[in-house]
N, C-alpha and C positions, 0 to 999 in steps of 0.2 A: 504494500500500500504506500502510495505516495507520500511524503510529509509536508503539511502545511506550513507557515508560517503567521502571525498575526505582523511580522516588524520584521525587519531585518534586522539580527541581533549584530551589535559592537563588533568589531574585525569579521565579521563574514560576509564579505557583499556577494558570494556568487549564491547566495540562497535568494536572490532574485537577481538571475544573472541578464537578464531583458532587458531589465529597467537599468541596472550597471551599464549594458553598454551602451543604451541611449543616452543615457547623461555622460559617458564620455567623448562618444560622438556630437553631440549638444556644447559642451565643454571645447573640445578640439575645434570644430567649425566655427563656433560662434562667439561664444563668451571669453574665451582667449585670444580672438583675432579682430573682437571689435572696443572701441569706445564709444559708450553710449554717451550722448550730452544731454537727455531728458529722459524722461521716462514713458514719453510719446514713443520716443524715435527707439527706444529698446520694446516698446511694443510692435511696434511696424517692424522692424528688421525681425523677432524673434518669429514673428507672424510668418511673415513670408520663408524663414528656415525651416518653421514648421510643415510650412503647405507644400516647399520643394521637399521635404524629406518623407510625406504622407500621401503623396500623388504624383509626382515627377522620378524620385528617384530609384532605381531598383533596389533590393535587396537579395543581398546573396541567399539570406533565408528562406525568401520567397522564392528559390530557383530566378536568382535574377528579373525576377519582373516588378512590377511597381505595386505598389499596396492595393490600388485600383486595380489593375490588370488581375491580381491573384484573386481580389474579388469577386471579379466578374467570374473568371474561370472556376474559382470556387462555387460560383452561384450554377453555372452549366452544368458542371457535375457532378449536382446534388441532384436540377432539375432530370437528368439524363438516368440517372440510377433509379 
């Protein structure tokens, strides 16, 4: 049986190893390569980091397609089965 968690306990980040490498994909692309000078302009830029990394970008996880794309092909071959 799998094991839950409620938290990720102190030194163990791979017990949510997803969200680890989002945030340091998020970290490497954005939040260490930009200066924000308001808090508008770190909405608007994290926004569109967002939207490129949730609908443009592939993931290897995905078998290289994009969040959409595996979507859709997900949605096929549920309806297909």
């Amino acid at each position: 049986m799998a094991e839950t968690f409620e938290f990720v306990a102190p030194g163990k980040p791979m017990q949510n190893g997803f969200v680890e490498s989002f945030n340091g994909s998020f970290r490497d692309e954005l939040l260490n390569e930009t200066l924000f000078s308001s808090l508008a302009e770190a909405r608007a830029k994290i926004t569109t980091w967002k939207e490129d990394y949730n609908q443009i970008r592939p993931h290897s996880s995905l078998g290289n397609l994009t969040p959409e794309e595996f979507a859709i092909r997900s949605r096929l071959e549920m309806k297909a089965a």
